[in-house]
N, CA, C and O atoms as a DFTB+ gen file, in Angstrom:
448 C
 N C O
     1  1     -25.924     -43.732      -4.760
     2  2     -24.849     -42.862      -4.350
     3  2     -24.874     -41.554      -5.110
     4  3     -25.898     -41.220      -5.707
     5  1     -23.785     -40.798      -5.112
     6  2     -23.656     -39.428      -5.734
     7  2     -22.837     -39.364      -6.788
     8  3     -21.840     -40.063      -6.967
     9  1     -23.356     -38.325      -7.654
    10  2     -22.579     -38.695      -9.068
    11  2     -20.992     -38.233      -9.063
    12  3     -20.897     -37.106      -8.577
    13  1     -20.262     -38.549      -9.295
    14  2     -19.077     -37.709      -8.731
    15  2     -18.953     -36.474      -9.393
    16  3     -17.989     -35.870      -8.924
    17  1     -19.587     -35.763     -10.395
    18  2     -19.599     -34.932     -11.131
    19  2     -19.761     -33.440      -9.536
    20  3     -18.983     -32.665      -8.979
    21  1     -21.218     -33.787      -9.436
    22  2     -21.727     -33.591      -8.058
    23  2     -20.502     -33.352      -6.865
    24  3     -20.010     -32.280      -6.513
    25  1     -20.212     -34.645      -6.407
    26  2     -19.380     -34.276      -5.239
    27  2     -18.464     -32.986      -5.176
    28  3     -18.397     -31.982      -4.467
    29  1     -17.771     -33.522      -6.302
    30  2     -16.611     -32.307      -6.820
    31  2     -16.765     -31.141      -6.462
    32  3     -16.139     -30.516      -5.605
    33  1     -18.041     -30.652      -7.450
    34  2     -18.592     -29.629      -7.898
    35  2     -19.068     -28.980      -6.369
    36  3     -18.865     -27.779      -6.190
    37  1     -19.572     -29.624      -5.500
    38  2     -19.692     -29.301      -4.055
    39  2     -19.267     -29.215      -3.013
    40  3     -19.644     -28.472      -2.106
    41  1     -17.870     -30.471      -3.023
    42  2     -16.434     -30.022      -1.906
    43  2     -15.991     -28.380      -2.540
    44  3     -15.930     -27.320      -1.918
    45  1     -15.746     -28.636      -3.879
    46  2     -14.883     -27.284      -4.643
    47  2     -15.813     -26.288      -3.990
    48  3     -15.203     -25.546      -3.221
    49  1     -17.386     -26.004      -4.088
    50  2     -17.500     -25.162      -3.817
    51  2     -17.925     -24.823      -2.213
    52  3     -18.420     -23.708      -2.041
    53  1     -17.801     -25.529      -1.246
    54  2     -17.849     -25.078      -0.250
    55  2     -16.203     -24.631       0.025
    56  3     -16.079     -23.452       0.355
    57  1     -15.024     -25.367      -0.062
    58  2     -13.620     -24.980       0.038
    59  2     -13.775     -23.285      -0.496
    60  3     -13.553     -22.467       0.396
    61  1     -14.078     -22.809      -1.651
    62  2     -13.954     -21.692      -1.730
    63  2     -14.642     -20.924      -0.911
    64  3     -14.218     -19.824      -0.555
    65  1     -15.924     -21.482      -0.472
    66  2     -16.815     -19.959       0.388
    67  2     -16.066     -20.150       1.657
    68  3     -16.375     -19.309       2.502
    69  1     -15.277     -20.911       1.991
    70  2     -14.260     -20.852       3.083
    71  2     -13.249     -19.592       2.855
    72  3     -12.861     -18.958       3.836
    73  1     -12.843     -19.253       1.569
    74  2     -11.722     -18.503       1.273
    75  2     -10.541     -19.663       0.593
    76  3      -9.512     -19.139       0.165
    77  1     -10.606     -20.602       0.525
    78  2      -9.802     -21.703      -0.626
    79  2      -9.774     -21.776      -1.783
    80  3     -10.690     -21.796      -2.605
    81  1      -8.771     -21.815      -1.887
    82  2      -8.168     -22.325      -3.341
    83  2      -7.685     -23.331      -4.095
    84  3      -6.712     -22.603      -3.898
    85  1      -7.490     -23.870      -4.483
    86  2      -6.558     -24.927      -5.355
    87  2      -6.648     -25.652      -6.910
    88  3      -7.131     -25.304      -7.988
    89  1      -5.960     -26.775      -6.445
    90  2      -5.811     -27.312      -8.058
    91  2      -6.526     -28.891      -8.238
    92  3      -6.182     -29.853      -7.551
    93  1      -7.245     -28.924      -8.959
    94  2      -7.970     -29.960      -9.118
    95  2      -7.347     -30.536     -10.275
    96  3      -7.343     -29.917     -11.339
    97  1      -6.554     -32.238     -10.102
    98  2      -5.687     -33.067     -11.210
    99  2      -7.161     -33.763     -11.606
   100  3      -8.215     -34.167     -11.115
   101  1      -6.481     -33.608     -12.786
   102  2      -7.222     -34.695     -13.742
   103  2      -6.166     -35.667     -14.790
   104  3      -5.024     -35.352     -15.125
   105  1      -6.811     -36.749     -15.129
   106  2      -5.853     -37.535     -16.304
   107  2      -6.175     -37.484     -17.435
   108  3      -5.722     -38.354     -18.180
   109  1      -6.912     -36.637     -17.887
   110  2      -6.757     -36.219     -19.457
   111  2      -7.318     -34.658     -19.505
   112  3      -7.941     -34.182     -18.555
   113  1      -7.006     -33.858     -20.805
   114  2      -6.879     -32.988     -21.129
   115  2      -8.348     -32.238     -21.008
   116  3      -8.778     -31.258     -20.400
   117  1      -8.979     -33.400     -22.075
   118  2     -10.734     -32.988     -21.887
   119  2     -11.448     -33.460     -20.624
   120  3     -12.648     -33.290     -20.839
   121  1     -11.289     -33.913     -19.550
   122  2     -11.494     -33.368     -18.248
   123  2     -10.810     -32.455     -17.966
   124  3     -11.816     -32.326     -17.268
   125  1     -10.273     -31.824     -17.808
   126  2      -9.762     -30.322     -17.218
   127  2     -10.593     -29.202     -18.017
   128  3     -10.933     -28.088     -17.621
   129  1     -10.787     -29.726     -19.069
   130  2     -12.001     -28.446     -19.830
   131  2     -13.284     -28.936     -19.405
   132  3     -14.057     -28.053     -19.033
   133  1     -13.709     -30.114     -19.364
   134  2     -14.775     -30.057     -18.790
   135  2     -15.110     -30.114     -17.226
   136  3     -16.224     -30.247     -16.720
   137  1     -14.238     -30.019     -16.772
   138  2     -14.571     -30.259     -14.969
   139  2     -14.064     -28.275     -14.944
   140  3     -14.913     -27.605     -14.355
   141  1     -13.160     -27.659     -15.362
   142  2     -13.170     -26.276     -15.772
   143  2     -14.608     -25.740     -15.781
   144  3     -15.199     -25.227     -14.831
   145  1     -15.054     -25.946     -16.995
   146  2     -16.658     -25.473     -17.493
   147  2     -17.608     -25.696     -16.773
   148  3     -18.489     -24.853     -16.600
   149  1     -17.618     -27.042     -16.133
   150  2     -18.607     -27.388     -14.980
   151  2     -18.416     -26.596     -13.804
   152  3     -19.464     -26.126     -13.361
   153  1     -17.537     -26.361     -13.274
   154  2     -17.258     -25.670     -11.776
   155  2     -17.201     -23.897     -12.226
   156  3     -17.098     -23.039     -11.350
   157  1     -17.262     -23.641     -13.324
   158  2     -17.444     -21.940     -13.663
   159  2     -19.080     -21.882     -14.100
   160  3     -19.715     -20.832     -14.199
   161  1     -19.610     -23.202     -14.332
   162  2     -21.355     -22.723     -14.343
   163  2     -22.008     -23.368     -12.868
   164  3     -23.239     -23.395     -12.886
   165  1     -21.558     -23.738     -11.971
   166  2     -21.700     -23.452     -10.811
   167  2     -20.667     -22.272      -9.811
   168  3     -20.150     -22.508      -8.718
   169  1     -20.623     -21.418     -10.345
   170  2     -20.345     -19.670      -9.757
   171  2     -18.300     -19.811      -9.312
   172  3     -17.608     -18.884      -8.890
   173  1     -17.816     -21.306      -9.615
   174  2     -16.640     -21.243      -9.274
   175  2     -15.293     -20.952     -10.582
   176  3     -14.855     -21.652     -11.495
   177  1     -14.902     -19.241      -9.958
   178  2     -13.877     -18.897     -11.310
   179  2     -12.837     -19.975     -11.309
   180  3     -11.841     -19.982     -10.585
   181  1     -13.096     -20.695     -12.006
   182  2     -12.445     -21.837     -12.382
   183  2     -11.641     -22.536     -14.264
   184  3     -12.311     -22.865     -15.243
   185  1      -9.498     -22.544     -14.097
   186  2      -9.854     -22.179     -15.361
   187  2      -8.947     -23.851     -16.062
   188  3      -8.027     -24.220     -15.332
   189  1      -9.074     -24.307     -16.712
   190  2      -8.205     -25.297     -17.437
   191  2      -6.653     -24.979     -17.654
   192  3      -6.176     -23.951     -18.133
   193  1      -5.814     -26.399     -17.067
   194  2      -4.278     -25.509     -17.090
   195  2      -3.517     -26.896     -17.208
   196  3      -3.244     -27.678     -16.298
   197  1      -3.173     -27.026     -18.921
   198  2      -2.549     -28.548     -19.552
   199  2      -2.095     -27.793     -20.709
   200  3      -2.406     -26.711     -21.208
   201  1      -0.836     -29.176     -21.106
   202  2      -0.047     -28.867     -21.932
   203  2      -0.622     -28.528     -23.462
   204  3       0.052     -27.883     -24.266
   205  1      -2.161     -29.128     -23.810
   206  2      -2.222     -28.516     -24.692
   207  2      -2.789     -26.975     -25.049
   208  3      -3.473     -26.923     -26.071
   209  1      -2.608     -25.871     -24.414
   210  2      -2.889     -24.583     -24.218
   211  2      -1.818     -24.028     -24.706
   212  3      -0.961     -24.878     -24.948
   213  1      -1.475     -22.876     -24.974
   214  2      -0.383     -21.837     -25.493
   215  2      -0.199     -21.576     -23.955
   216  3      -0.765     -21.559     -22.861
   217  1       1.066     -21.369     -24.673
   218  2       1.776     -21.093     -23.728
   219  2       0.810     -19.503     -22.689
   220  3       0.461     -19.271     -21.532
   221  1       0.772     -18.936     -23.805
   222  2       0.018     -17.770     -22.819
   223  2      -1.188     -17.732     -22.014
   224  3      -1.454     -16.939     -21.110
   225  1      -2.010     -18.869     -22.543
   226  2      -3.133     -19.453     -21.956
   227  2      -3.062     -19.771     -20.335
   228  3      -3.713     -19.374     -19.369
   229  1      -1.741     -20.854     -20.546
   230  2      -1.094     -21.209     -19.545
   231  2      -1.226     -20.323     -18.200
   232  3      -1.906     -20.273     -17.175
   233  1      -0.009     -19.564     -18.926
   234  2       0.405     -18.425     -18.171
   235  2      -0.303     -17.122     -17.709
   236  3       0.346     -16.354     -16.999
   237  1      -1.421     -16.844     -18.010
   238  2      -2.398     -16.012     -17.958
   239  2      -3.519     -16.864     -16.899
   240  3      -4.148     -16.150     -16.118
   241  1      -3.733     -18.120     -16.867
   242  2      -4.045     -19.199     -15.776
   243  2      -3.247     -18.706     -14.762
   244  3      -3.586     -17.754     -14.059
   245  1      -2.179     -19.318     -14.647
   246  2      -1.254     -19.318     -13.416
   247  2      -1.471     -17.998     -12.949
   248  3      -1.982     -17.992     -11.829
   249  1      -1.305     -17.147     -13.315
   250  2      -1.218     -15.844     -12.579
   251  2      -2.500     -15.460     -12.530
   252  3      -2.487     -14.807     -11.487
   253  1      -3.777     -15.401     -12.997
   254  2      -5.273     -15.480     -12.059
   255  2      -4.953     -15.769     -10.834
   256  3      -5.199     -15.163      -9.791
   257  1      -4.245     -16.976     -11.077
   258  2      -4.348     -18.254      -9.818
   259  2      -4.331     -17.478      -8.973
   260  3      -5.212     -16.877      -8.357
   261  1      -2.217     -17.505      -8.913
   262  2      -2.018     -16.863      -7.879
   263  2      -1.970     -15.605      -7.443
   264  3      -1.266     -15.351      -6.466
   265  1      -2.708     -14.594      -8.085
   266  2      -2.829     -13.101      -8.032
   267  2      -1.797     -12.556      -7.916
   268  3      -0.722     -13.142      -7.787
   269  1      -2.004     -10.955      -7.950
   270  2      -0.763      -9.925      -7.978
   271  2       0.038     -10.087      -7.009
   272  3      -0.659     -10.144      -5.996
   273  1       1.570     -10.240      -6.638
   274  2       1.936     -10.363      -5.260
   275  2       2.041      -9.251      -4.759
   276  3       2.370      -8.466      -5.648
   277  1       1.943      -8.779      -3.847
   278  2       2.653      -7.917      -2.675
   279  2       3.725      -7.439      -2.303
   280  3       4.197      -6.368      -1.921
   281  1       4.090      -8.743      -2.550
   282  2       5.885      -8.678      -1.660
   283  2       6.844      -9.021      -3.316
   284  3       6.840     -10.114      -3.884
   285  1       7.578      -7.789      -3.797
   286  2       8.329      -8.060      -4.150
   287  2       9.503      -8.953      -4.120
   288  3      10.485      -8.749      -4.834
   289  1       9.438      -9.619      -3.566
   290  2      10.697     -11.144      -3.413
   291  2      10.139     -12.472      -3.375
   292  3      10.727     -13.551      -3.448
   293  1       8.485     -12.137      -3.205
   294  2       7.959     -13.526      -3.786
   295  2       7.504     -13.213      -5.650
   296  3       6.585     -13.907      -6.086
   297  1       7.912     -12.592      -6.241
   298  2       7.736     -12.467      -7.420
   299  2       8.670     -13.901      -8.332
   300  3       8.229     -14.154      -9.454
   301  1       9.558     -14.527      -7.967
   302  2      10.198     -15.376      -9.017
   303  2       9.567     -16.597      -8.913
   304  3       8.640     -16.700      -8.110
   305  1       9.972     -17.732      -9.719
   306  2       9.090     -18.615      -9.975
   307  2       9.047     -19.626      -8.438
   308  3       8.182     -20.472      -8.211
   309  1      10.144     -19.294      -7.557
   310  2      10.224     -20.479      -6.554
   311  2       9.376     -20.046      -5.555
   312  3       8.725     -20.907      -4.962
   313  1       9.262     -18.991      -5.276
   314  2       8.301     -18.418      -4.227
   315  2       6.815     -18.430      -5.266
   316  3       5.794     -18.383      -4.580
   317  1       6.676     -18.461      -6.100
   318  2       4.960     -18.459      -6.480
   319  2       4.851     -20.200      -6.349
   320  3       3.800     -20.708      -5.958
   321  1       5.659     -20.768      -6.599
   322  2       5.386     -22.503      -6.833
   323  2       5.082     -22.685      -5.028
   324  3       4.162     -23.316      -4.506
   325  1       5.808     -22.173      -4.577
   326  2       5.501     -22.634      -2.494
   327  2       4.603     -21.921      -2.028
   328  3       4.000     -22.198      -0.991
   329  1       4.237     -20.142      -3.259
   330  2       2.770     -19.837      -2.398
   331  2       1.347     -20.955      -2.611
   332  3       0.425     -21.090      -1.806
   333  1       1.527     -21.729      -4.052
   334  2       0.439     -22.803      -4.487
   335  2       0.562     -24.090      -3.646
   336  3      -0.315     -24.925      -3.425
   337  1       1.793     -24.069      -3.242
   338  2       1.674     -24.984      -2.818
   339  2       1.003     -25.519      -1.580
   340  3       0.228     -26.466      -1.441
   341  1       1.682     -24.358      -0.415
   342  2       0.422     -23.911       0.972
   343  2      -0.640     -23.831       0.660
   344  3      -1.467     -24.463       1.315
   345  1      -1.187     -22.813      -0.763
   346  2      -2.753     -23.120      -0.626
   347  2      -3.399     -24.475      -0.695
   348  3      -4.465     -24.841      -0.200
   349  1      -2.766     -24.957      -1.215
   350  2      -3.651     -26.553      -1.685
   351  2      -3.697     -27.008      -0.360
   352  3      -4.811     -27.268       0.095
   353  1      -2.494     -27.188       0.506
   354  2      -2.170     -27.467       2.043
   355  2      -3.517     -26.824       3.102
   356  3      -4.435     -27.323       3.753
   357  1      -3.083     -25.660       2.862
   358  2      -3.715     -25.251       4.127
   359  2      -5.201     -24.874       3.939
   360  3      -6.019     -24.960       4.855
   361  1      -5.554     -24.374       2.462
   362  2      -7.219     -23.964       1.837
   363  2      -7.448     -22.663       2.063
   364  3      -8.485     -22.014       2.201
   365  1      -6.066     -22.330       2.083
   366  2      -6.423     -20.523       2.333
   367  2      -5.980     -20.258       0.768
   368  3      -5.643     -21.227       0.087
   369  1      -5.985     -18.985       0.232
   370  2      -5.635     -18.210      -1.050
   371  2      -4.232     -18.541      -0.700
   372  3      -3.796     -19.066       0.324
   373  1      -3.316     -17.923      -2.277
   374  2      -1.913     -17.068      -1.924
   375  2      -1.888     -16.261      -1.280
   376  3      -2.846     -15.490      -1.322
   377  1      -0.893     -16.021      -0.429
   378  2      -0.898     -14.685       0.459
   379  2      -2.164     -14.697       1.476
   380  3      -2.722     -13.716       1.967
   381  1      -2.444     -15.962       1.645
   382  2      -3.622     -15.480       2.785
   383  2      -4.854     -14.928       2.584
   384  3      -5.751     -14.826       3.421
   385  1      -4.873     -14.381       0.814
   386  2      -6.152     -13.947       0.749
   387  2      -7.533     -14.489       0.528
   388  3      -7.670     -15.339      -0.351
   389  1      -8.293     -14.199       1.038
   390  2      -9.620     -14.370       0.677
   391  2     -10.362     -14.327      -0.621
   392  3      -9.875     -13.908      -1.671
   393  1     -11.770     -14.865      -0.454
   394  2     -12.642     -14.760      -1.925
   395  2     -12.817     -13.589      -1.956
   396  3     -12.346     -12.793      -2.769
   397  1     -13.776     -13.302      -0.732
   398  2     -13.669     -11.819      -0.164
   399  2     -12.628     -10.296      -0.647
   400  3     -12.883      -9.095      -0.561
   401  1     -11.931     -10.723      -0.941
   402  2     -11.026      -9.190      -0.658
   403  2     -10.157      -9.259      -2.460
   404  3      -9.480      -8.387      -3.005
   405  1     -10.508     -10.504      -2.912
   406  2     -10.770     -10.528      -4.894
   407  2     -11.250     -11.221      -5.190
   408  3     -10.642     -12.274      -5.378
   409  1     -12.827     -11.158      -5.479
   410  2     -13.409     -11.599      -5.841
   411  2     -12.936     -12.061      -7.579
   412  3     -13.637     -13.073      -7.582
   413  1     -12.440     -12.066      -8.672
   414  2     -12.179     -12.041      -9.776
   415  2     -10.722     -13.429      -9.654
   416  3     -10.523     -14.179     -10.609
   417  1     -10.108     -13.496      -8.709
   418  2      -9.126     -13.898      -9.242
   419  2      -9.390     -15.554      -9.345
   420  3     -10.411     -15.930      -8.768
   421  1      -8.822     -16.287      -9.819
   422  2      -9.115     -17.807     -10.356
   423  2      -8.883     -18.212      -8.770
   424  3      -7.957     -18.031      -7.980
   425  1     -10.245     -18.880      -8.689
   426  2     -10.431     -19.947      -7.501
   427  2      -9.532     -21.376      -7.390
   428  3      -8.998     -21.808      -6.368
   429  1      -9.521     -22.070      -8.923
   430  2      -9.296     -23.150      -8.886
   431  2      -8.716     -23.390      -9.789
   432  3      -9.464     -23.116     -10.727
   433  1      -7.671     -23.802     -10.215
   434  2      -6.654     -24.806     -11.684
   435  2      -7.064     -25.792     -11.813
   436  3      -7.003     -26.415     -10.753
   437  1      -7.686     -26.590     -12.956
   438  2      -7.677     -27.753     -13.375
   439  2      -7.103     -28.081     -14.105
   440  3      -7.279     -27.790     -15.288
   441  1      -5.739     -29.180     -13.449
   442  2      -4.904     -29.111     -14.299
   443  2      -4.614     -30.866     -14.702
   444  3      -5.514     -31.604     -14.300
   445  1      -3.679     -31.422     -15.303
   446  2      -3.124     -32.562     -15.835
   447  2      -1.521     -32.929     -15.264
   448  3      -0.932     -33.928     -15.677
């Protein structure tokens, strides 16, 4: 069979050349750094996002994630939590965007 290291590493990255995004759970801390590290040396900006990080770590994650908004009224925390949440849903970006049109911004959360 296939290593699951592998699979991952190859759903994740076809979902993104689609224009997808999301969050990949893990149950411990050092998987999210290492499934992180693995999916950013196969070309996916991909970043670690658990409680043991500073807070700014965190938060400097999250907002890669979900990029700059647009719309001033999705700026507070309830409208960024339902734009992540559609992406995981539907495999499009926040806001609909593409890999295409920001390339830089975090593809994927691996989080806990």
């Amino acid at each position: 069979g296939i290593e699951p290291d592998v699979a991952l590493v190859d759903f994740v990255q076809e979902q993104v050349r689609r224009g997808g995004a999301g969050i990949v759970y893990c149950q411990r801390r050092r998987d999210c750094e290492h499934f992180a590290q693995l999916l950013t040396g196969h070309g996916v900006h991909a970043l670690p996002y658990h409680a043991g990080l500073s807070k700014q770590q965190r938060q400097k994650a999250f907002d890669g994630f979900l990029g700059p908004s647009q719309d001033p009224e999705l700026a507070g925390p309830t409208a960024k939590r339902a734009r992540v949440q559609q992406s995981v849903v539907s495999g499009a970006g926040p806001g609909g965007q593409t890999a295409a049109s920001e390339p830089q911004r975090v593809r994927v959360l691996v989080a806990t």
